[in-house]
Each structure stands twice: as C-alpha cells, then as structure tokens.
C-alpha positions in Angstrom: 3.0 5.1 18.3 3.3 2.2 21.0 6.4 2.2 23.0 6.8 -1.2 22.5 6.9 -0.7 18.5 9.8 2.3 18.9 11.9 0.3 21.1 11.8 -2.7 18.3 12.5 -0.6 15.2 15.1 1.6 16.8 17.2 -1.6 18.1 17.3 -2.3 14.4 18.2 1.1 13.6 20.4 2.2 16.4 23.7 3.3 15.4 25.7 3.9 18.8 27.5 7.5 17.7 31.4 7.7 17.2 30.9 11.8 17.6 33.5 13.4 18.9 32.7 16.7 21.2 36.8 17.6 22.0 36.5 20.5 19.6 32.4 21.4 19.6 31.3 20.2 23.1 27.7 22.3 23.5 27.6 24.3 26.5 23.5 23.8 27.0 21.7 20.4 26.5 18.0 20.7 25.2 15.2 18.2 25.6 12.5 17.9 22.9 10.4 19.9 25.3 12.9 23.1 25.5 14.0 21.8 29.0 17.6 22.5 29.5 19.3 19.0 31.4 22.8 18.2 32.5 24.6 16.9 30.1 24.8 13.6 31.5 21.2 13.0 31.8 21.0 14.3 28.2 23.8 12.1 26.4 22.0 8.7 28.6 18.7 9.6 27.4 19.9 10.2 23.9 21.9 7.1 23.3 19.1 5.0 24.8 17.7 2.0 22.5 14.2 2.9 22.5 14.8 7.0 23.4 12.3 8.1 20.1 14.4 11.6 19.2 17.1 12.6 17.2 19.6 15.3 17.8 21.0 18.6 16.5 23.7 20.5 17.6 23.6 24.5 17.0 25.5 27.8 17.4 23.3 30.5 19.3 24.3 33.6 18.8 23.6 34.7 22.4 24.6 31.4 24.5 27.0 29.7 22.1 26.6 25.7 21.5 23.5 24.0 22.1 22.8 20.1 21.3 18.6 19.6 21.4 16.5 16.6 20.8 13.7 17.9 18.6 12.8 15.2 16.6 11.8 11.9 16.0 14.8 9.6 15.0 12.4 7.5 12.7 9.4 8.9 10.4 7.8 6.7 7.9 6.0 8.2 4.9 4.6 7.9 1.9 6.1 10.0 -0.9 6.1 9.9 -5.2 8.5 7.9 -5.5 9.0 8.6 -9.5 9.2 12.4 -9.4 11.8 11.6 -6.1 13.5 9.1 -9.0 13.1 12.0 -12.0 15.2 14.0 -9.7 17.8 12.0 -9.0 18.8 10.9 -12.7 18.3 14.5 -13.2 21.4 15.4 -10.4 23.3 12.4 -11.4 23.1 12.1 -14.9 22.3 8.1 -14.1 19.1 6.0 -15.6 17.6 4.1 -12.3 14.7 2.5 -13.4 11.4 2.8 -12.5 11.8 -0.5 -9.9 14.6 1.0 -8.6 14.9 0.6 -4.4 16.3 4.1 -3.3 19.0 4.3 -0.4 20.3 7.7 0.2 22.7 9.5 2.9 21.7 12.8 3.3 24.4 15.8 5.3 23.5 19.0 6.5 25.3 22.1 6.8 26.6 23.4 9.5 27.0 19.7 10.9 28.8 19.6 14.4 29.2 15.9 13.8 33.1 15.4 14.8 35.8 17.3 15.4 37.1 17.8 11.5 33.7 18.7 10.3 32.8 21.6 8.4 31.2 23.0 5.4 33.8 22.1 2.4 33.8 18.4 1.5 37.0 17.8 -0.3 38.6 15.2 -2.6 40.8 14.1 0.3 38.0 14.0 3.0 35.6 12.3 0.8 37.9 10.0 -0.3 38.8 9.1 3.5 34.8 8.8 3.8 34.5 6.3 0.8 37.0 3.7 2.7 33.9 3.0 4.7 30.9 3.6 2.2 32.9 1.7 -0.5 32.2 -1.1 1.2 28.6 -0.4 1.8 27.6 0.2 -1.1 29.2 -2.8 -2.5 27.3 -4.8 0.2 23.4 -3.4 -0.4 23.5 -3.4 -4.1 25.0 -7.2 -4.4 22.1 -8.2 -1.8 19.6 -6.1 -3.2 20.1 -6.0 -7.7 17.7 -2.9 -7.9 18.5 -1.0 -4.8 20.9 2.2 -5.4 22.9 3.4 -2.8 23.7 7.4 -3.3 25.2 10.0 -0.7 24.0 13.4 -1.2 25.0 17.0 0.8 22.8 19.8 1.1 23.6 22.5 -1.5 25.5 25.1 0.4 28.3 22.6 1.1 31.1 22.8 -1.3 31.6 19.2 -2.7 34.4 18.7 -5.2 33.3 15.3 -6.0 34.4 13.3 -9.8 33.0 13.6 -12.7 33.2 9.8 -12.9 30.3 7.4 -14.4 30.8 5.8 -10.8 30.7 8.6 -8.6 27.8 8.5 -6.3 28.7 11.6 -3.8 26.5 14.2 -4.9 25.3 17.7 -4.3 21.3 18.2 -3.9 21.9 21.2 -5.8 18.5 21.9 -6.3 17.6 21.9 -2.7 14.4 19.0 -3.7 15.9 16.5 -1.1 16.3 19.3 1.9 12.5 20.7 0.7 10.6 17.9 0.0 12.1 14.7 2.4 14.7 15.7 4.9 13.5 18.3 6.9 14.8 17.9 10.3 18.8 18.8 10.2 20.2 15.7 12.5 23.6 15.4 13.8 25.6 13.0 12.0 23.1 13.2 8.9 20.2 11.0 7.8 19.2 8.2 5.5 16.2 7.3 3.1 15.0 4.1 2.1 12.2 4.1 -0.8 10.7 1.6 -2.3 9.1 1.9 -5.9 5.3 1.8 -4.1 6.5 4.7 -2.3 6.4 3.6 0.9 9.6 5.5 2.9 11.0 5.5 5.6 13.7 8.6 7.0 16.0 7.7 10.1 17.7 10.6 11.3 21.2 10.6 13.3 24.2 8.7 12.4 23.7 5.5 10.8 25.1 2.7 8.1 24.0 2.4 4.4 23.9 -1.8 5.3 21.9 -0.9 9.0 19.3 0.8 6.9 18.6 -1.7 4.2 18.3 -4.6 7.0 14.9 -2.7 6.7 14.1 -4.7 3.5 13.6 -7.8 5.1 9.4 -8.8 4.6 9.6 -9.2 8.0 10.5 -6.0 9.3 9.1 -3.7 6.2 6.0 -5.3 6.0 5.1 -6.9 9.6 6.5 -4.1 11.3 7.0 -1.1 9.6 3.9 -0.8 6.9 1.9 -3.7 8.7 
C-alpha cells in the first residue's frame, strides 16, 4: 500500500499509548524484520504517525521480555458478516439485526499492556474499565442507531462479568473471534469495525471505541478505505 495512504489512515487511527513499562519494561526490542534495536530507536519508530506496525510484547523463556513489531497496525478485509453476527447473539444472548454496524474491542492473554495487567478480569477492574467505555459506548451508538459497541477477551482469561440484559463485556468463549478475525495478539488489544456488506476493517494496538467509528464517515470508509 502507498506510503502516503498509511500515513492518512493511521493519523486517524493513532491512539498515542498510556502503557506503562515500570513493572514489564522488555529487555530486547524487535523490528518487524527480527532486527534487535535500542530501545529508543524502537519506542520513536513505534509511536510514529505513519510507522505501519503494531506491537507485542512477550516472555521468552531463554531471554526474558521482548516487545516486537510484527504486524500491520491496520488490515482491511472482507469477512461474512452474518455468520460473524450469528456468533455474537449466540455469546451474548442479544438480537442485533441483520443491519447491525459491529464495533468490537478485542484483549488477548498474556497482555503486558500496563503495569496491573494480567489474566483475571474482575468485577472491580472491569468496573474501573467501564468509567471510560461507558462513555463510549454511549457516544457511537447515539451517533450511529444500528452500530453495537461490544468488548470481548480471549477465552482463557477469567471474566466475571454480569449477567445483566446490559452487560456488553464478554468472553469469546468459543475462540471464533481469536480463529477467524483477530489473529495478531497486539499490545493494548484491538478493535473491529464491520459493516453489514462485510467490508472490515481490524486496527491493532491501543485505541478508542469513538476513534474507531470516526471510520464511518463516507468520506474516509468509502474514499479512502474501500475506494
């Protein structure tokens, strides 16, 4: 793809990351060609505007923390959109219609994405986590009637998320989302936007629910993205 078109989307995209490396700080940095850089080189390329790749942050077993660029931070796709649908009233026991505009967060495992994070999501630390998507969600559904905004975690996390007709925190149980659309663990998590036509788009690294559905705009989906 032209330089020219990365640097455009990704200054829409770009999320400048709040991670915190006091408690996980890698000890080898990682380009997406295997070449090992100083740190500082890697963290400027990484948190450049129009740098194309994401990052993911790992344990070695024989060299200890490593943070890599491996892939890109945008992909766009084209995906069946009502089996991706079938799934999710399936997981949340919900009935999105067929026109329904999907906007999902996705977490990995084993995220190194601040210095609290783990692999148990608890009523306390979600509820700290929905001071901020609260407000998200209540943003990109009032601007957009049929979009849904839902945040899912990949299955071996422990969630103890409600039983609430509101809740929208949810455990891919079924591994579908992990399989089928996010593929490339990404520190900080990743985000879907779908529309019914199945046109898709994955960004991959720490983001915003109401950053991602600027994406909606004519303008941007359809001159830029899916011209």
């Amino acid at each position: 793809m032209k330089l020219q078109y990365f640097a455009t989307v990704l200054f829409i995209l770009l999320h400048y990351s709040s991670y915190s490396q006091s408690k996980n700080k890698p000890k080898y940095w990682i380009d997406e060609n295997g070449k090992s850089l100083p740190e500082a080189l890697f963290l400027e390329k990484w948190r450049t505007t129009d740098f194309e790749f994401a990052r993911w942050d790992y344990i070695a077993k024989d060299s200890g923390m490593v943070a890599k660029t491996a892939h890109r931070k945008l992909n766009l796709y084209t995906i069946n959109h009502p089996l991706l649908l079938k799934y999710i009233n399936k997981i949340t026991n919900k009935n999105l219609s067929e026109n329904t505009i999907l906007l999902i967060e996705f977490h990995y495992k084993d995220d190194f994405c601040g210095s609290n994070s783990s692999n148990k999501w608890t009523k306390s630390k979600i509820k700290i986590r929905k001071t901020h998507t609260d407000r998200w969600k209540k943003i990109v559904e009032t601007r957009n009637p049929n979009l849904a905004y839902l945040v899912f975690y990949e299955k071996e996390i422990v969630l103890q998320n409600s039983n609430s007709e509101t809740e929208y925190f949810f455990s891919d149980e079924d591994g579908f989302l992990r399989k089928n659309i996010f593929l490339d663990p990404s520190l900080c998590g990743s985000f879907l936007l779908s529309k019914p036509d199945g046109k898709t788009i994955v960004r991959n690294g720490e983001n915003t629910a109401e950053r991602m559905a600027v994406n909606l705009d004519p303008k941007i989906w359809d001159d830029l993205l899916f011209n």
